[in-house]
C-alpha positions as CSV (number, residue, x, y, z in Angstrom):
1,X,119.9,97.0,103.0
2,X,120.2,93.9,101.2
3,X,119.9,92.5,97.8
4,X,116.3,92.6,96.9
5,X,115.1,90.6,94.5
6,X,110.7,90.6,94.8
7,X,108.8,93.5,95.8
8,X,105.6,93.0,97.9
9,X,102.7,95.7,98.1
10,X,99.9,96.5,100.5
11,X,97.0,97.8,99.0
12,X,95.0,100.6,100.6
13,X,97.6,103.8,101.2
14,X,100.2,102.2,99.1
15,X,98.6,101.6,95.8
16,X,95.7,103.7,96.1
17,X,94.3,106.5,98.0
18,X,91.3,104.8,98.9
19,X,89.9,106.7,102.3
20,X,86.9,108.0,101.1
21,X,86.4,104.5,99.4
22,X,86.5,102.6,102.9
23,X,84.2,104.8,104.9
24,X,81.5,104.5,102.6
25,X,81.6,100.8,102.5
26,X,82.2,100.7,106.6
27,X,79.4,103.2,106.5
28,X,76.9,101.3,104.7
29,X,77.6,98.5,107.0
30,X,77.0,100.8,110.0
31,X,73.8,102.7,109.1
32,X,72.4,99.0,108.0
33,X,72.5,98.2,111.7
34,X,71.7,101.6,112.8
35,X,75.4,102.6,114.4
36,X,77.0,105.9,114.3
37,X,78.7,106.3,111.2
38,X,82.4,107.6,111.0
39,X,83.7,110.5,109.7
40,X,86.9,111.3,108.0
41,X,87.5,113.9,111.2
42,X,87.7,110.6,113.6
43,X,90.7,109.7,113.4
44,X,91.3,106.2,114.7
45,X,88.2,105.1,114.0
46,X,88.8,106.0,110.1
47,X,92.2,105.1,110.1
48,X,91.4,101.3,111.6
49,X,88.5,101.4,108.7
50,X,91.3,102.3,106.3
51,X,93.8,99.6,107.6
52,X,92.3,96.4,109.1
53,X,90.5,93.5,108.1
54,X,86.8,93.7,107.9
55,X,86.4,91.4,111.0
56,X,88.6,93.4,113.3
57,X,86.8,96.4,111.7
58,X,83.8,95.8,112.6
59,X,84.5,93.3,115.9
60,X,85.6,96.9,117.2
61,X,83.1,99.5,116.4
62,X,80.3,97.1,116.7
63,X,78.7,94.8,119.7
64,X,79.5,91.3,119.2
65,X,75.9,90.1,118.6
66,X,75.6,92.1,115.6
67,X,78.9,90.8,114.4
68,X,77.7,87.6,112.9
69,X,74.9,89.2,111.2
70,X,77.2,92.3,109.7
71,X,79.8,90.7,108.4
72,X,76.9,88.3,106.5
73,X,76.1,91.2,105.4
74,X,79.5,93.1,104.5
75,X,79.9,89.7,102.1
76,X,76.9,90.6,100.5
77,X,77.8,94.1,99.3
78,X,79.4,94.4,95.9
79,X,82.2,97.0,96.8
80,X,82.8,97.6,92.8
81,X,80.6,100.7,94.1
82,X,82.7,102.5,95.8
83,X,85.7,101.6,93.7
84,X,85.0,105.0,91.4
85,X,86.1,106.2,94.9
86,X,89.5,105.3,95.0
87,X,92.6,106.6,92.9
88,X,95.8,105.5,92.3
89,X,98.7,106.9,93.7
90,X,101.0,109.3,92.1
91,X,103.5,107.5,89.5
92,X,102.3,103.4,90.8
93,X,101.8,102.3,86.8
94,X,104.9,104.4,85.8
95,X,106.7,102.3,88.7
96,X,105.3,98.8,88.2
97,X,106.0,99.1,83.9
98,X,109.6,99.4,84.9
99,X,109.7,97.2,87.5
100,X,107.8,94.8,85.8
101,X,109.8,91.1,83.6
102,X,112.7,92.9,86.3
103,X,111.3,92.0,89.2
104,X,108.2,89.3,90.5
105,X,105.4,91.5,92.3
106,X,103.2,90.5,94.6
107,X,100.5,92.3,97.2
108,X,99.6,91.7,100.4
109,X,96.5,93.1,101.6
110,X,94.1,93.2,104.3
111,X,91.3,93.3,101.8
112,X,89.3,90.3,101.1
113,X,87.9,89.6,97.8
114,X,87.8,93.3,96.8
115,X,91.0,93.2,95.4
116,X,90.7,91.3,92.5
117,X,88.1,93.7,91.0
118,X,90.3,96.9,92.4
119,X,92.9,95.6,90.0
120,X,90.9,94.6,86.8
121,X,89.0,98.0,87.5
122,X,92.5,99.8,86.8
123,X,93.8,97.3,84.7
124,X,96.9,96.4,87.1
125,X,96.3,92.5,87.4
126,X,98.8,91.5,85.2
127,X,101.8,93.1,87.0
128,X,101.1,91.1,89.8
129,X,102.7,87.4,89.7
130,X,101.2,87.0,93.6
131,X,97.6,88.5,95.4
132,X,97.0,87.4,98.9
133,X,94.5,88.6,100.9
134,X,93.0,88.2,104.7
135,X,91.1,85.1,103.2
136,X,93.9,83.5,102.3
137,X,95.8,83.6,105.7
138,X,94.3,82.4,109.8
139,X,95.7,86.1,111.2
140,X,95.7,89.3,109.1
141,X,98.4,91.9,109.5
142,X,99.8,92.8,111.7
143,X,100.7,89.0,112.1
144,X,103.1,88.1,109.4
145,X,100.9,85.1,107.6
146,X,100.9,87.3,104.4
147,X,103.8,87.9,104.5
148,X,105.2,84.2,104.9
149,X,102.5,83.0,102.2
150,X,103.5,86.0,100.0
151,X,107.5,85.0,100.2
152,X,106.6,81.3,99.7
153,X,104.4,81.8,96.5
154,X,107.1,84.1,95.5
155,X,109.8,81.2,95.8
156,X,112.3,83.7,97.3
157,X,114.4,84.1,100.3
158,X,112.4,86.8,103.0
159,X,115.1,88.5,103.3
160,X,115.8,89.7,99.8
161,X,112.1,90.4,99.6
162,X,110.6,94.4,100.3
163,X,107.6,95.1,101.7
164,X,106.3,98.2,101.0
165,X,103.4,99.7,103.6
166,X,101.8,102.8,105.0
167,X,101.6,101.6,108.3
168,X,102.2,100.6,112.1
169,X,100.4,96.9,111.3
170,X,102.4,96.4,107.8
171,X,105.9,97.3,109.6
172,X,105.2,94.4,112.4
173,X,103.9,92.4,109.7
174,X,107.6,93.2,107.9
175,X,109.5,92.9,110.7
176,X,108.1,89.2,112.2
177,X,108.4,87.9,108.8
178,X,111.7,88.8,108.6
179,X,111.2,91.2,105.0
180,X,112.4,94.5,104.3
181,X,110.7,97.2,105.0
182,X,110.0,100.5,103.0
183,X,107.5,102.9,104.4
184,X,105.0,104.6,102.0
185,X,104.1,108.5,102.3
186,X,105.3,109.6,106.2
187,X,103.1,107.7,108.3
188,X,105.4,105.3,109.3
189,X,109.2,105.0,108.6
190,X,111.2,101.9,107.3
191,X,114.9,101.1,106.2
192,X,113.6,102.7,103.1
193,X,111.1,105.6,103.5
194,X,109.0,106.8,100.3
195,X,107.1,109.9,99.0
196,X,106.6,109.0,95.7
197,X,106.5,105.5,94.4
198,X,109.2,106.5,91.6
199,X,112.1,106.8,94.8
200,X,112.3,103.4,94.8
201,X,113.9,103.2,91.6
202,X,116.5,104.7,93.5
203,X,117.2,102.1,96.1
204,X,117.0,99.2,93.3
């Protein structure tokens, strides 16, 4: 492993257990066009609502002549609603107040616009020196965009930077843009592989 010198976060699974958060939303969505709504017991279908970009979310579990008119719609929704839904994950403040004047922090997220409030909501935004989001990039993860936008708003090197996700599309993401990789929580593994957001301190 090498030197690392920034630490980049993805959002949902990472920073917050946020599953029962993103089905509702999704779920509004649906029932507004009259689709099937997806339960926690699907799993694909609830983990793709949990880990892509509201376009490819809905691009795949709706017809493409409602898309237009859903993701009009999705914009329109104020998802400061469902954040009461969400909590952070075990030990995340403890981690980023000592990582924090040590370290630049940034998150890379296939959220949109939601972030911003996620973070005021739990008072995190002033860890963070760098937010990007899938309105900020062409392709969402698992291209490596965010990744390469992140690095360069960070000023650093991509290789002294860690990315740490909770999945298959964040570990691509990692691996095109040429960052470390730490994998959050045993869904998917990485040179560094976390339980608890305090194990990190280890590796630093």
């Amino acid at each position: 492993m090498s030197q690392i010198e920034a630490i980049i976060f993805d959002c949902d699974g990472v920073m917050f257990e946020s599953r029962r958060a993103n089905l509702a939303y999704y779920n509004r969505i649906l029932a507004e066009f009259s689709y099937p709504l997806v339960t926690i017991d699907q799993t694909d279908r609830a983990h793709l609502c949990h880990t892509a970009s509201s376009p490819v979310v809905l691009a795949t579990l709706m017809c493409q002549e409602d898309l237009s008119a859903a993701l009009d719609f999705a914009a329109s929704i104020d998802y400061r609603e469902f954040i009461p839904h969400m909590e952070p994950e075990s030990n995340l403040l403890d981690l980023l107040k000592q990582l924090s004047g040590d370290y630049p922090l940034a998150i890379a997220t296939n959220r949109g616009k939601s972030i911003m409030s996620i973070l005021e909501h739990f008072s995190l935004q002033d860890f963070f020196d760098v937010v990007v989001t899938s309105h900020d990039v062409e392709h969402p993860k698992p291209a490596p965009d965010m990744l390469f936008l992140a690095v360069e708003k960070l000023n650093m090197k991509p290789e002294r930077c860690l990315f740490i996700g909770d999945s298959e599309l964040d570990k691509s993401a990692a691996a095109e843009a040429n960052v470390q990789f730490a994998g959050y929580g045993g869904g998917v593994s990485g040179m560094i592989s976390l339980v608890d957001h305090l194990e990190l301190l280890d590796y630093l």
